[in-house]
PDB file as gemmi writes it, atoms N, CA and C in Angstrom:
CRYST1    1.000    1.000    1.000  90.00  90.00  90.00 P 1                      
ATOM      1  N   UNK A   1      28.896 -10.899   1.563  1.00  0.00           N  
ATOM      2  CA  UNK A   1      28.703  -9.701   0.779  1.00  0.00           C  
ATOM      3  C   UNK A   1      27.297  -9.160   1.035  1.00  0.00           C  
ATOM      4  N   UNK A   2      26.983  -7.898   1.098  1.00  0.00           N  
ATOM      5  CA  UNK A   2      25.887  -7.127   1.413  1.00  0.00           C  
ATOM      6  C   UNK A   2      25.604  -6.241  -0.202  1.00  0.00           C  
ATOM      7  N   UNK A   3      24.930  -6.208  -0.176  1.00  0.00           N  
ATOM      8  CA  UNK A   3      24.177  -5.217  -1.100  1.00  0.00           C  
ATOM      9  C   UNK A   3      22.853  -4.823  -0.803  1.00  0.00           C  
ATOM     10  N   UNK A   4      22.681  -3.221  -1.477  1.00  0.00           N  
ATOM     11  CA  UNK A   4      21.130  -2.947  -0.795  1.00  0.00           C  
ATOM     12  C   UNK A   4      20.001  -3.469  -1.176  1.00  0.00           C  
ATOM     13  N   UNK A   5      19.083  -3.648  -0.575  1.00  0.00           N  
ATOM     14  CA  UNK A   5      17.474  -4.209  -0.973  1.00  0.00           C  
ATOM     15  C   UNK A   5      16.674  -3.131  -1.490  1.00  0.00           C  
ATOM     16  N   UNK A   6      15.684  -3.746  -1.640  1.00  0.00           N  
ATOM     17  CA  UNK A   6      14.379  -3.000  -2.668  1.00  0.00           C  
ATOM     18  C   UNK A   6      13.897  -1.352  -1.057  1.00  0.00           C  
ATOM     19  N   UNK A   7      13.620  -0.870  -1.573  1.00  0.00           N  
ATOM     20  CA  UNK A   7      12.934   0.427  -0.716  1.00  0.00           C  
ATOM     21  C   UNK A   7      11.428  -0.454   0.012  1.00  0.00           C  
ATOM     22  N   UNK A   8      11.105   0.058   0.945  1.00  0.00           N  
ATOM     23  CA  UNK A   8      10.233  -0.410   2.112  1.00  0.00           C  
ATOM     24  C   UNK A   8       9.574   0.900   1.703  1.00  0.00           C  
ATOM     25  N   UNK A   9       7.744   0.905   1.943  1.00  0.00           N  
ATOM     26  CA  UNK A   9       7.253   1.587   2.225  1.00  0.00           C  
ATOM     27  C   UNK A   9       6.018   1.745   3.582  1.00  0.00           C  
ATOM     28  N   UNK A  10       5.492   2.508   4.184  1.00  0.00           N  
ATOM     29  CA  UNK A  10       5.288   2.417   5.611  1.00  0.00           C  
ATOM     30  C   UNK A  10       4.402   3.853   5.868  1.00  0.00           C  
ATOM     31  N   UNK A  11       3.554   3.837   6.850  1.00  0.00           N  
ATOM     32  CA  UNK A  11       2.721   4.727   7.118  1.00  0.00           C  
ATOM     33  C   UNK A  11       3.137   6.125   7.688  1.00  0.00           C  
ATOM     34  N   UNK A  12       3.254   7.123   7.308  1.00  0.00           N  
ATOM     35  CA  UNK A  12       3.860   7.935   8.588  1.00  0.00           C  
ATOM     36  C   UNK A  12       3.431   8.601   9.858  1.00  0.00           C  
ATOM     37  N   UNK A  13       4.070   8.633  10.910  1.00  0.00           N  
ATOM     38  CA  UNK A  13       3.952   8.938  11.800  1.00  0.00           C  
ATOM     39  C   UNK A  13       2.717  10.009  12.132  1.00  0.00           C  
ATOM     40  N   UNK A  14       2.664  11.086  10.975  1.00  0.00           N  
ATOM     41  CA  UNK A  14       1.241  11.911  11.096  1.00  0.00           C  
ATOM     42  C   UNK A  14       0.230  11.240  10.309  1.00  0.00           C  
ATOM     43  N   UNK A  15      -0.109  10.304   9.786  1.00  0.00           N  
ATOM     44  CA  UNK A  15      -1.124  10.009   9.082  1.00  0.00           C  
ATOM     45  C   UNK A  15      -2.644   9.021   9.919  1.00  0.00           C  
ATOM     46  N   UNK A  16      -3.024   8.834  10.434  1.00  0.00           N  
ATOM     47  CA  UNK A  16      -4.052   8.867  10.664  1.00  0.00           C  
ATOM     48  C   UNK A  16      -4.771   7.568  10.275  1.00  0.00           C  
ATOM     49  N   UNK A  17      -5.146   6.347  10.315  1.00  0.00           N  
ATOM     50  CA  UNK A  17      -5.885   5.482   9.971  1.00  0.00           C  
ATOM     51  C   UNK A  17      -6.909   4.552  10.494  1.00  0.00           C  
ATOM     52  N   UNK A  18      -8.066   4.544   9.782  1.00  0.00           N  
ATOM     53  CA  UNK A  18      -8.948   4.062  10.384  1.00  0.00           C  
ATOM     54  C   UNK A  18     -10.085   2.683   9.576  1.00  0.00           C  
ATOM     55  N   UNK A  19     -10.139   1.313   9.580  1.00  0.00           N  
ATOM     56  CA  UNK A  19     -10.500   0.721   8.568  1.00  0.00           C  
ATOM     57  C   UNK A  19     -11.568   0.176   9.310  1.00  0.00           C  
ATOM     58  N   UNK A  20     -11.875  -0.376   8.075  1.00  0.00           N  
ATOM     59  CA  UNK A  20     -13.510  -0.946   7.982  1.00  0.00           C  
ATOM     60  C   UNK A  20     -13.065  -2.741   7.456  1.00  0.00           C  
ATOM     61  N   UNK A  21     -12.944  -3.364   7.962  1.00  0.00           N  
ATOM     62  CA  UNK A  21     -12.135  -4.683   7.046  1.00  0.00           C  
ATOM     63  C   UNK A  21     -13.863  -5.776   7.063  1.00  0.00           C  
ATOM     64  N   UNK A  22     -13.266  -6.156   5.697  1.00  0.00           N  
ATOM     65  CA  UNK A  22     -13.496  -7.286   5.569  1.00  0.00           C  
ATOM     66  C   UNK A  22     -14.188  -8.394   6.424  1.00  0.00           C  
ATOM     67  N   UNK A  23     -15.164  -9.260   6.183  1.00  0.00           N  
ATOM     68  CA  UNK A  23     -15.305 -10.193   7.149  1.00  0.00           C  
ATOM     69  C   UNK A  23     -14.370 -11.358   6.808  1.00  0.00           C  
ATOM     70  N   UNK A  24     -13.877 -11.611   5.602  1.00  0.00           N  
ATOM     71  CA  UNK A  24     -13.313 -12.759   5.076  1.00  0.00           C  
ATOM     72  C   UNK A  24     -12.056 -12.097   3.642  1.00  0.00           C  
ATOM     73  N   UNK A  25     -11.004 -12.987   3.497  1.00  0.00           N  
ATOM     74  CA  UNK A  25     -10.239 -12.666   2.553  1.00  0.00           C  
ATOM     75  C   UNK A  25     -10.834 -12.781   1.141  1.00  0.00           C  
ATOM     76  N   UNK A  26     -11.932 -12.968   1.202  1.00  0.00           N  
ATOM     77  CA  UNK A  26     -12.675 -13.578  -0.560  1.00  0.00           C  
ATOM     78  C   UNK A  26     -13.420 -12.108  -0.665  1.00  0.00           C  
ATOM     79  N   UNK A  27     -13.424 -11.392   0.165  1.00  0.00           N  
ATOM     80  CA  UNK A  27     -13.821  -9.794   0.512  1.00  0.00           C  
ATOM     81  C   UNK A  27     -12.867  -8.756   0.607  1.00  0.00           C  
ATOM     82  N   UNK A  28     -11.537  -9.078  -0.177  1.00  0.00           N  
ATOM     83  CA  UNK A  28     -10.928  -8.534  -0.390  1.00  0.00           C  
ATOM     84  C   UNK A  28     -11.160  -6.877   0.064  1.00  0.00           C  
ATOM     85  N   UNK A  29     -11.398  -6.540  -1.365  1.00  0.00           N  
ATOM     86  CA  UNK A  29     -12.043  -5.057  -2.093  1.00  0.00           C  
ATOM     87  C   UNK A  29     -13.262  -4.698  -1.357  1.00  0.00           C  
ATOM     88  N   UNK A  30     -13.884  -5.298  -0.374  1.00  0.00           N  
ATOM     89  CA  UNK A  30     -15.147  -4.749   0.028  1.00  0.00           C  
ATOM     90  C   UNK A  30     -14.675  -4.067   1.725  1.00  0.00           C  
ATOM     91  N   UNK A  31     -13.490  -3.649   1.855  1.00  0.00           N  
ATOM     92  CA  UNK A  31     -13.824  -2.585   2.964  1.00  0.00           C  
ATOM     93  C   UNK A  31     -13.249  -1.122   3.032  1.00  0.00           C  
ATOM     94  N   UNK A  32     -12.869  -0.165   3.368  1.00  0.00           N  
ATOM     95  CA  UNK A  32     -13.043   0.645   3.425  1.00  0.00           C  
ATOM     96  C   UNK A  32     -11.692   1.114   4.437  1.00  0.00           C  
ATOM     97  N   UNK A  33     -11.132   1.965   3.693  1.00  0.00           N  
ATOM     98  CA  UNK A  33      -9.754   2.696   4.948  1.00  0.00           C  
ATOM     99  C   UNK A  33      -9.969   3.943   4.879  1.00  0.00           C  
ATOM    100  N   UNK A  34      -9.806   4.693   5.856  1.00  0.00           N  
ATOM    101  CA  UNK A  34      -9.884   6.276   6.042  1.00  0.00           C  
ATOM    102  C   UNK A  34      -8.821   6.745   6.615  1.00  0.00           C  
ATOM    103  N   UNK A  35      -8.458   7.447   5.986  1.00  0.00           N  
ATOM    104  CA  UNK A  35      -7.107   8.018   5.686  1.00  0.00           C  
ATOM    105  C   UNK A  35      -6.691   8.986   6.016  1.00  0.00           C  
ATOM    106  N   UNK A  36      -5.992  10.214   6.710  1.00  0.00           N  
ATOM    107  CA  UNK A  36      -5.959  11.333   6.828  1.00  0.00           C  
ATOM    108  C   UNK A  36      -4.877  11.895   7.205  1.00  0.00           C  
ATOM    109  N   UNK A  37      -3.949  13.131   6.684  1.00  0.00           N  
ATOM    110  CA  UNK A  37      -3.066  13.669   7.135  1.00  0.00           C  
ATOM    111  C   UNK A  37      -3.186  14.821   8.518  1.00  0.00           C  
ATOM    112  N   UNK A  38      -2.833  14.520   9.509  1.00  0.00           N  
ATOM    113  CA  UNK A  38      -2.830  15.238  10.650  1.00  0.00           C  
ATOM    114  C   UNK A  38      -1.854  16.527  10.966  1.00  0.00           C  
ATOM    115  N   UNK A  39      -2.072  17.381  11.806  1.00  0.00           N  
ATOM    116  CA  UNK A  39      -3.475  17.635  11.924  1.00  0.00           C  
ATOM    117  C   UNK A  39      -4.478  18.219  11.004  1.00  0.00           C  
ATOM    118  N   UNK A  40      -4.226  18.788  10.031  1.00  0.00           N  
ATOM    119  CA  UNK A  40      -5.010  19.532   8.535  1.00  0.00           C  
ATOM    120  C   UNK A  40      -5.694  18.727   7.836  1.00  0.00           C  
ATOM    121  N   UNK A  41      -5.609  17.330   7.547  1.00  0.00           N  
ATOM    122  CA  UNK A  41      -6.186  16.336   6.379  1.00  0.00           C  
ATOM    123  C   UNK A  41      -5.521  16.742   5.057  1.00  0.00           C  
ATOM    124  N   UNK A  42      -6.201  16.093   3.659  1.00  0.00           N  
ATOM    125  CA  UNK A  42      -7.578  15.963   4.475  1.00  0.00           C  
ATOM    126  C   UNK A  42      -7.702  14.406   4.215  1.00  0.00           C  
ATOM    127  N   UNK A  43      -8.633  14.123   4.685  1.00  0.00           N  
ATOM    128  CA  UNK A  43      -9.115  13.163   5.180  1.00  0.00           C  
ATOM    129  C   UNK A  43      -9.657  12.144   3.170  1.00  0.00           C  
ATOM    130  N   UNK A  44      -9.501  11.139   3.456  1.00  0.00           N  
ATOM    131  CA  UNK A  44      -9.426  10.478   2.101  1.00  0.00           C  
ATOM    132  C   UNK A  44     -10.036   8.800   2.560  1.00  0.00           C  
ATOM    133  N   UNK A  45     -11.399   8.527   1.628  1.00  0.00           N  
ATOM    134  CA  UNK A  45     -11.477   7.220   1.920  1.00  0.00           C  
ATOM    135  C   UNK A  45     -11.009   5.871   0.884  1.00  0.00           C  
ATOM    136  N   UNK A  46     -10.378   5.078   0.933  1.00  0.00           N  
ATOM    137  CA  UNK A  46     -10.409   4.264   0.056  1.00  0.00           C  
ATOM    138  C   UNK A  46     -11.032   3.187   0.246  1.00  0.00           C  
ATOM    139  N   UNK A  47     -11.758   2.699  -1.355  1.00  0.00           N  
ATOM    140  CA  UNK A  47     -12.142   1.499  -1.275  1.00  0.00           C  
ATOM    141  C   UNK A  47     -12.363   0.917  -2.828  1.00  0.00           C  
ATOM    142  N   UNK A  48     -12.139  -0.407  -2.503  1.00  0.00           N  
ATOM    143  CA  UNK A  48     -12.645  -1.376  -4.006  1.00  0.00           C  
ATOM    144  C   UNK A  48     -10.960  -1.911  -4.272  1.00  0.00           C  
ATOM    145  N   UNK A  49     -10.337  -1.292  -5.162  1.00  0.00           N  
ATOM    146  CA  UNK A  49      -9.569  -1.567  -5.419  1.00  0.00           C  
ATOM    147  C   UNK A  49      -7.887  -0.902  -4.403  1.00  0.00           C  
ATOM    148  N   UNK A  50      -8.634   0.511  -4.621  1.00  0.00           N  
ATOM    149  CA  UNK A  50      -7.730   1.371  -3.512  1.00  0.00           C  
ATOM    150  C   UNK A  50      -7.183   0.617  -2.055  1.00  0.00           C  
ATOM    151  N   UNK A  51      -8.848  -0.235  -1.220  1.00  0.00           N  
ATOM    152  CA  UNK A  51      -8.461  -0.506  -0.086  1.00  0.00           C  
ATOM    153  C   UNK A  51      -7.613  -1.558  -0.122  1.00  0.00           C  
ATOM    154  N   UNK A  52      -7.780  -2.535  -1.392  1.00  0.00           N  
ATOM    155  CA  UNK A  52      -7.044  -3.571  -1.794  1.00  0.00           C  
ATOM    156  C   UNK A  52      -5.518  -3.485  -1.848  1.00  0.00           C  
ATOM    157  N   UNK A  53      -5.037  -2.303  -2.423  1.00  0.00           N  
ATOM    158  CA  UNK A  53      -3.925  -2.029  -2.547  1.00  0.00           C  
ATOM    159  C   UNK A  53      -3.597  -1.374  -1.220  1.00  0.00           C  
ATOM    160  N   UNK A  54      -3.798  -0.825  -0.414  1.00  0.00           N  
ATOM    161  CA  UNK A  54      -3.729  -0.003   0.625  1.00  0.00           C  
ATOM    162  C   UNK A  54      -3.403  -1.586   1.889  1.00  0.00           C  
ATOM    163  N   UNK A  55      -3.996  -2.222   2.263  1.00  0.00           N  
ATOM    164  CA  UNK A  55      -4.026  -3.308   2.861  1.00  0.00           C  
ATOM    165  C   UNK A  55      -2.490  -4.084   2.608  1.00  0.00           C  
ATOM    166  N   UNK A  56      -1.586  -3.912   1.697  1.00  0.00           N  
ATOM    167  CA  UNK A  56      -1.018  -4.546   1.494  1.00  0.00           C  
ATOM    168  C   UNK A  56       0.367  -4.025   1.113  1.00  0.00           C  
ATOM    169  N   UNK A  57       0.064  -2.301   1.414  1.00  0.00           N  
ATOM    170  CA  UNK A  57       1.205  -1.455   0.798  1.00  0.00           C  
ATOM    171  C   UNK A  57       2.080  -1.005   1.728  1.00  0.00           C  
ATOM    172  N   UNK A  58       2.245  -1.572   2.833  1.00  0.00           N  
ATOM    173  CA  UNK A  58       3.621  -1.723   3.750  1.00  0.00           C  
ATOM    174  C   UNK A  58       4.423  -2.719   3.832  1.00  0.00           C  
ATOM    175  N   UNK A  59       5.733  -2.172   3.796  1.00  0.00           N  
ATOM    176  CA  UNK A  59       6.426  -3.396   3.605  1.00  0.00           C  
ATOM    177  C   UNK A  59       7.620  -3.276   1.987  1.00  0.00           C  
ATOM    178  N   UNK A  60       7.965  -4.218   1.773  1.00  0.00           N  
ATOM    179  CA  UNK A  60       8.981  -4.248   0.433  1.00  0.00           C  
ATOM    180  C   UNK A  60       8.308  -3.352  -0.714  1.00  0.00           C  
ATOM    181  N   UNK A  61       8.893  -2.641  -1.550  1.00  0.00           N  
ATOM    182  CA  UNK A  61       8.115  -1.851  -1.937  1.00  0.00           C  
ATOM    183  C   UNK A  61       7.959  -2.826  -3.449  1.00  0.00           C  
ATOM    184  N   UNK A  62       8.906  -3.656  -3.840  1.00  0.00           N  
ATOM    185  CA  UNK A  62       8.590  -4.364  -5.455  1.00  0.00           C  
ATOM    186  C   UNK A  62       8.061  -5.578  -4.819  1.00  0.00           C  
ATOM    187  N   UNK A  63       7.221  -5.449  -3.812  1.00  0.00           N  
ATOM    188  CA  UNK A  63       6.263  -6.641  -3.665  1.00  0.00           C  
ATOM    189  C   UNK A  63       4.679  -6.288  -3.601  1.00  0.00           C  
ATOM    190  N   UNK A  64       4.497  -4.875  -3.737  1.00  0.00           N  
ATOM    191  CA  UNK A  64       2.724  -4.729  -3.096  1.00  0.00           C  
ATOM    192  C   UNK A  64       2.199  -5.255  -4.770  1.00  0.00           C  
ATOM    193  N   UNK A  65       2.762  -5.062  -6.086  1.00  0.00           N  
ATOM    194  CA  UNK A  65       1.793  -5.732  -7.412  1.00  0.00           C  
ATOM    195  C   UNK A  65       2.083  -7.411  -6.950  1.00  0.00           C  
ATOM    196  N   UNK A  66       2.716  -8.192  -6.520  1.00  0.00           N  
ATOM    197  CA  UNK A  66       2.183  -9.592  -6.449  1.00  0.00           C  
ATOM    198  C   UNK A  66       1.295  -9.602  -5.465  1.00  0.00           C  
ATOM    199  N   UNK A  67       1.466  -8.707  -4.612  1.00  0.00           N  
ATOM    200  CA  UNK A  67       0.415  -8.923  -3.506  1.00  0.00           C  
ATOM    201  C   UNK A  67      -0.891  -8.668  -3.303  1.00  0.00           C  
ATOM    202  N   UNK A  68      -1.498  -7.560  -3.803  1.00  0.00           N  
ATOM    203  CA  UNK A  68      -2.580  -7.168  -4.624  1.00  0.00           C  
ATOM    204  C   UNK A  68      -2.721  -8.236  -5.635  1.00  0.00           C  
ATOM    205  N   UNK A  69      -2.239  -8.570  -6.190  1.00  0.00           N  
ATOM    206  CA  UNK A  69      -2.454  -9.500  -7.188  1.00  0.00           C  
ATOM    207  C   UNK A  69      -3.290 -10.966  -6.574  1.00  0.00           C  
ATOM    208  N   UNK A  70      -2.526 -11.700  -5.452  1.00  0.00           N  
ATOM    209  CA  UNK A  70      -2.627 -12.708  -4.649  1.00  0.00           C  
ATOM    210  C   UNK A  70      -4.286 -12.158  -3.736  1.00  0.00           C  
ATOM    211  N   UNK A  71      -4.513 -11.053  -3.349  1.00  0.00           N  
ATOM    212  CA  UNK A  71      -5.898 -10.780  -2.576  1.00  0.00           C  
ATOM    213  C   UNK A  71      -6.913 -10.637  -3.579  1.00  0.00           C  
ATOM    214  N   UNK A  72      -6.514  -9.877  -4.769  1.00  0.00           N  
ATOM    215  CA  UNK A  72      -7.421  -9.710  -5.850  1.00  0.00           C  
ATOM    216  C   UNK A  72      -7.732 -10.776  -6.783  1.00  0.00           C  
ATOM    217  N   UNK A  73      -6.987 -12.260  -6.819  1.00  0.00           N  
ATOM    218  CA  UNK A  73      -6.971 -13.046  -7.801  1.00  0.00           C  
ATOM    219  C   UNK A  73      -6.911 -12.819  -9.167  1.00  0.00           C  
ATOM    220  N   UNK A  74      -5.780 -11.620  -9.356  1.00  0.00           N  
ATOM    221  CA  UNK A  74      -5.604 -11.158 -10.830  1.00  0.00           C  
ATOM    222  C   UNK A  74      -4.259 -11.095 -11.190  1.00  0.00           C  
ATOM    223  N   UNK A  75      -4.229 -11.230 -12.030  1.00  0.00           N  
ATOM    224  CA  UNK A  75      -2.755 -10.961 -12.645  1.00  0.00           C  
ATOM    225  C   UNK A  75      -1.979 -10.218 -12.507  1.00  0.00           C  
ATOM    226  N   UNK A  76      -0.383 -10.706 -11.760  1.00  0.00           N  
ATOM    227  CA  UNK A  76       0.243  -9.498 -11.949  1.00  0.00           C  
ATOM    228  C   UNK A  76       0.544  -7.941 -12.657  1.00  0.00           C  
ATOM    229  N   UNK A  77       0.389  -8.758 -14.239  1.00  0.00           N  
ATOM    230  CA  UNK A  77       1.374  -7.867 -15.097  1.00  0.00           C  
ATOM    231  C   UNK A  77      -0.534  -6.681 -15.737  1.00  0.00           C  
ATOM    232  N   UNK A  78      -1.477  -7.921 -15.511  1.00  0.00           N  
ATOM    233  CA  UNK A  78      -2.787  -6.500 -15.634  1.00  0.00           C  
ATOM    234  C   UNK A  78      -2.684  -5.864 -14.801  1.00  0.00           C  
ATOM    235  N   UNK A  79      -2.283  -5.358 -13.833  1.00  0.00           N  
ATOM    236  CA  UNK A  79      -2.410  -4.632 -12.670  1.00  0.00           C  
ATOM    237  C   UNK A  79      -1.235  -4.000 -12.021  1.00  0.00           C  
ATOM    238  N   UNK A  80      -0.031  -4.320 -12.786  1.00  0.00           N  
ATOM    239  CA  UNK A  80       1.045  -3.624 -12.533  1.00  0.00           C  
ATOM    240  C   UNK A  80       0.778  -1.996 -12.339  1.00  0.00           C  
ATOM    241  N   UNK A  81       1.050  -1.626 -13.565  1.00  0.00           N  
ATOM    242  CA  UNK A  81       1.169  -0.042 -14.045  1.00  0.00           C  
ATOM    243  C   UNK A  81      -0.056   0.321 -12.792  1.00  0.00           C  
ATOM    244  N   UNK A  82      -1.512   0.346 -12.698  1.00  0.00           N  
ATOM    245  CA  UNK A  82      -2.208   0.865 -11.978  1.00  0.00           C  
ATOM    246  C   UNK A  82      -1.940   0.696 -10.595  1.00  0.00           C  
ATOM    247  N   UNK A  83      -1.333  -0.111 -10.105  1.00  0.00           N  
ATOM    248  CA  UNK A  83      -1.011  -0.518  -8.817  1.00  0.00           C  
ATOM    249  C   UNK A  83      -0.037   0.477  -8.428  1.00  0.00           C  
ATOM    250  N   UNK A  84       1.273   0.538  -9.319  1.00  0.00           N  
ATOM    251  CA  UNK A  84       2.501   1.433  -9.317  1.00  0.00           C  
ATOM    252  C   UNK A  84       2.004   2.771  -9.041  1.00  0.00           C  
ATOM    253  N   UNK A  85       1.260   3.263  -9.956  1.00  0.00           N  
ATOM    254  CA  UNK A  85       0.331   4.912  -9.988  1.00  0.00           C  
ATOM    255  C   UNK A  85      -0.032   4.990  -8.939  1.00  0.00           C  
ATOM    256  N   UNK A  86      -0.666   4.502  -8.412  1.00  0.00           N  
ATOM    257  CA  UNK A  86      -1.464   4.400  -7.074  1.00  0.00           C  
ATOM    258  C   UNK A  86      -0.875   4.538  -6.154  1.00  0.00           C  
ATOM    259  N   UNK A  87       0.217   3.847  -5.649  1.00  0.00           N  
ATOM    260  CA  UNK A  87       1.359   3.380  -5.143  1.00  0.00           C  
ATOM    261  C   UNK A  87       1.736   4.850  -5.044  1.00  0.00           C  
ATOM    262  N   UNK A  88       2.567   5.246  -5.888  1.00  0.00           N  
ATOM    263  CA  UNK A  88       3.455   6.514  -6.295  1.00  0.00           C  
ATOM    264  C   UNK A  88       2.408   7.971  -5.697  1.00  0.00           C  
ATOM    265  N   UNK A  89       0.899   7.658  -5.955  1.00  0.00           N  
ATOM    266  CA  UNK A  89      -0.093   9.217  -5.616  1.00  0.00           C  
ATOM    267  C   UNK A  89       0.035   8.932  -4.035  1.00  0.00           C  
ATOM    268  N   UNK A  90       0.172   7.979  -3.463  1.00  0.00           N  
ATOM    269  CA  UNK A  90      -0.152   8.048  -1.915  1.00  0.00           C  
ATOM    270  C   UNK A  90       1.201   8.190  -1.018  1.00  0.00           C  
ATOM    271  N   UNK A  91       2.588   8.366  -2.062  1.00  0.00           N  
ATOM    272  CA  UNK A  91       3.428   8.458  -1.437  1.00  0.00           C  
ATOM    273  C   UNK A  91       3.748  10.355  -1.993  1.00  0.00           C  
ATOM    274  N   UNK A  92       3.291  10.884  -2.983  1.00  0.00           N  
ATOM    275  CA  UNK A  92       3.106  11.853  -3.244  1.00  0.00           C  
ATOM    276  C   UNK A  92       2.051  13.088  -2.376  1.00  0.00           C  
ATOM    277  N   UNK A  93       1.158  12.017  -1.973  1.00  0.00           N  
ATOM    278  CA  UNK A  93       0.382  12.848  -0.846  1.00  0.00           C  
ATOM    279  C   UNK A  93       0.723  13.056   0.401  1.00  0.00           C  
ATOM    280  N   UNK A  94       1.510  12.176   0.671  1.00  0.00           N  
ATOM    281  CA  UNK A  94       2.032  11.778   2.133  1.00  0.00           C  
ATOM    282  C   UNK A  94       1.208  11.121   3.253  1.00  0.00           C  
ATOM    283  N   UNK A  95       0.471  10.245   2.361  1.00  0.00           N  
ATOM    284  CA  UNK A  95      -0.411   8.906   2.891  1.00  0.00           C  
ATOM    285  C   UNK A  95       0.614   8.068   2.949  1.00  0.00           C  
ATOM    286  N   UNK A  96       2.035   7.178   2.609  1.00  0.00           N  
ATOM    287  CA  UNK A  96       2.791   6.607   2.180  1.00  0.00           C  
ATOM    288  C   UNK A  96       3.999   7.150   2.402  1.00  0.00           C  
ATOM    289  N   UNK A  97       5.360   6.367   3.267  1.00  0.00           N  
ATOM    290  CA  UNK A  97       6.334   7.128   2.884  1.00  0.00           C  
ATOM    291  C   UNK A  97       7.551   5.741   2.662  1.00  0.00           C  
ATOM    292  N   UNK A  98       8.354   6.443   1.650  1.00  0.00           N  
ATOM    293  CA  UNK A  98       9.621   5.168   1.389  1.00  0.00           C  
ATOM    294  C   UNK A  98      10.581   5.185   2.433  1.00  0.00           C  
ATOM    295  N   UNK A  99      10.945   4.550   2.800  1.00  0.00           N  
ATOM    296  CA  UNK A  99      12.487   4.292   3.935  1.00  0.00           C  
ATOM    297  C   UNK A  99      13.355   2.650   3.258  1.00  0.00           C  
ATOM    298  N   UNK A 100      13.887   3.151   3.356  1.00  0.00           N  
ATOM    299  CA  UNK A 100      15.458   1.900   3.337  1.00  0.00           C  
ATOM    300  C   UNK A 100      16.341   2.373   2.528  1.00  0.00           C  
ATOM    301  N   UNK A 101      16.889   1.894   1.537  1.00  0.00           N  
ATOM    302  CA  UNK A 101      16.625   0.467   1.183  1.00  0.00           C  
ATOM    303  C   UNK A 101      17.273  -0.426   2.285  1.00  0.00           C  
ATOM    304  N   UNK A 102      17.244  -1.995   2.782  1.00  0.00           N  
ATOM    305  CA  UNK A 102      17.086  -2.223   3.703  1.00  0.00           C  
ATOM    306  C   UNK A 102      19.053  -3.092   3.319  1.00  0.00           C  
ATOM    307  N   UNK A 103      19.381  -3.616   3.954  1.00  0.00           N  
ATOM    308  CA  UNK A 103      20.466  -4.215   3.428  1.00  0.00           C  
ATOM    309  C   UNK A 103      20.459  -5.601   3.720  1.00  0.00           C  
ATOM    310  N   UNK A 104      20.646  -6.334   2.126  1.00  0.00           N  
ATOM    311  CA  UNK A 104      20.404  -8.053   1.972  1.00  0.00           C  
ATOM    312  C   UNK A 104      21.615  -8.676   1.897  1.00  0.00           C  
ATOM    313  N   UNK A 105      22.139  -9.833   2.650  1.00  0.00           N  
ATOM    314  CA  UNK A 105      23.184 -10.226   2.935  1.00  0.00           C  
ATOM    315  C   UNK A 105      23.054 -11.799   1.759  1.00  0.00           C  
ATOM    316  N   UNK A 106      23.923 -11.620   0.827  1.00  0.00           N  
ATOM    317  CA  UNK A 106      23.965 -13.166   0.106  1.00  0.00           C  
ATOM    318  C   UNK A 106      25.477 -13.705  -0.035  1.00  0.00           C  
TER     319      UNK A 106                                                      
END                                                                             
């Protein structure tokens, strides 16, 4: 039996990225992504918490709050709702776009 999976989210094809990472994972929040919709922008940097979430926001889409969670050493459920918002403005900008849902075989 198949049924569908959670929505995937993923960079798109015009967007533009350019990072500043980390020397170490305990440096989570300390680098920097630059962002930009092509060709117009505009151009957007994230960092602290943003790059945190950004680093980790491709992929299953009801997995980036444990995952942020796991780089940030914080709690899921504090960081839900802001993670989600966040989540939701960069797929609203078209920094972010959803594709799937993917199909899970059990």
């Amino acid at each position: 039996m198949t049924t569908p999976g959670p929505s995937r989210l993923r960079v798109p094809d015009n967007v533009a990225v350019i990072l500043s990472t980390p020397s170490s994972d305990a440096d989570a929040e300390r680098g920097h992504a630059y962002v930009a919709a092509l060709p117009d922008g505009p151009l957007v940097v994230l960092d602290g918490p943003a790059f945190a979430i950004w680093q980790v926001a491709e992929g299953e889409e009801d997995t980036v709050v444990s995952r942020v969670a796991e780089v940030t050493a914080t709690s899921p459920g504090a960081i839900r709702a802001d993670v989600e918002q966040f989540v939701e403005r960069l797929v609203e900008q078209g920094f972010l776009e959803r594709y799937g849902p993917t199909t899970v075989r059990r």
